[in-house]
N, C-alpha and C positions, 0 to 999 in steps of 0.2 A: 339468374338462370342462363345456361348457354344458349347460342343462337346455332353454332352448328349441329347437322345430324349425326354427325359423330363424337362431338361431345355430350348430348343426349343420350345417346346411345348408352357412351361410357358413364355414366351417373346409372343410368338403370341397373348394368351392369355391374359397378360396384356396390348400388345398396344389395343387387342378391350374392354377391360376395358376403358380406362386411356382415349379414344375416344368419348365414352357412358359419360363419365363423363362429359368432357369436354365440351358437346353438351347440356348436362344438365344442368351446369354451366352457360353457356353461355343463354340458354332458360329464365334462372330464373332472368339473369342482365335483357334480355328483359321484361318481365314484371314487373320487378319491375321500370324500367324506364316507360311504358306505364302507369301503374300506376300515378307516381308523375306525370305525365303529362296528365291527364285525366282529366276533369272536370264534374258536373253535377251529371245525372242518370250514366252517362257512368264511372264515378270513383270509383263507387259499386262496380258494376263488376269488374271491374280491380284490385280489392285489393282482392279481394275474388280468383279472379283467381292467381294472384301471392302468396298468401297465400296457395292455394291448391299446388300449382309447391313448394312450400316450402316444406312443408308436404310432399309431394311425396319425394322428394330428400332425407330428412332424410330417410323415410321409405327404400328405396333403398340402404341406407350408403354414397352417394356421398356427405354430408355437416353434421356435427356434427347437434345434436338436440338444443345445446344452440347457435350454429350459427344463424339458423333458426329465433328461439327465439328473438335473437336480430335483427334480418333484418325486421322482422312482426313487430316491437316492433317501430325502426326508421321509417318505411312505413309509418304506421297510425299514428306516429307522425308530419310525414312529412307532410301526404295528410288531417289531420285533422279528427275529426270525421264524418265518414262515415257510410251512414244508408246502413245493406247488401240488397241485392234485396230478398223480402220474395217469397219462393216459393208456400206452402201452406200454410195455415190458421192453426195449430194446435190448437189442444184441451188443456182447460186448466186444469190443474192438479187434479184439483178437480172435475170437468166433468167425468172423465177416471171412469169408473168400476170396483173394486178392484179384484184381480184375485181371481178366486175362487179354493178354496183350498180342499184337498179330507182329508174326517177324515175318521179315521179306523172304520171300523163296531163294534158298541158297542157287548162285549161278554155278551156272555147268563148264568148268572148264574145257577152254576151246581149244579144238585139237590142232596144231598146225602141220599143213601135207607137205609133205618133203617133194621138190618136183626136178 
């Protein structure tokens, strides 16, 4: 056991770390199994949502980004192509308004006085 209060500290600290992680870990086997076992409309959603808990995790640090990468990569290889559930209808690119842009006020040519 440490004897300083800042090595104390940091043990506490790490076990609710290395706990969070661990629960995260554990979340992401869940849907990625819910996933490959899903069928239908319902396997949309499941790959979408274990794809997001994938994403989250890296963003967080608890699984490398090429981790990641490869688990999304086996997923949808595993469950086959899957159409995601569309939420809206976007507009297509060419539709869009092009953003309007500010030009500088033309200067006024200056008059020079003849003296």
């Amino acid at each position: 056991m440490a004897n300083l209060r800042s090595s104390k500290k940091d043990i506490r600290r790490i076990a609710k770390k290395t706990e969070k992680n661990r629960a995260t870990k554990s979340a992401i086997k869940t849907y990625i199994k819910k996933a490959k076992s899903a069928e239908g409309e319902a396997a949309g959603s499941a790959v979408v949502s274990a794809i997001k808990a994938l994403d989250k995790a890296v963003q967080n640090g608890v699984i490398h980004k090429n981790q990641a990468a490869r688990r999304k990569s086996r997923l949808v290889k595993a469950v086959g192509p899957v159409e995601a559930p569309a939420k809206k209808a976007a507009k297509p690119a060419a539709e869009k308004k092009p953003a309007a842009t500010k030009k500088a006020p033309a200067k006024k040519p200056t008059e020079k006085k003849a003296e």
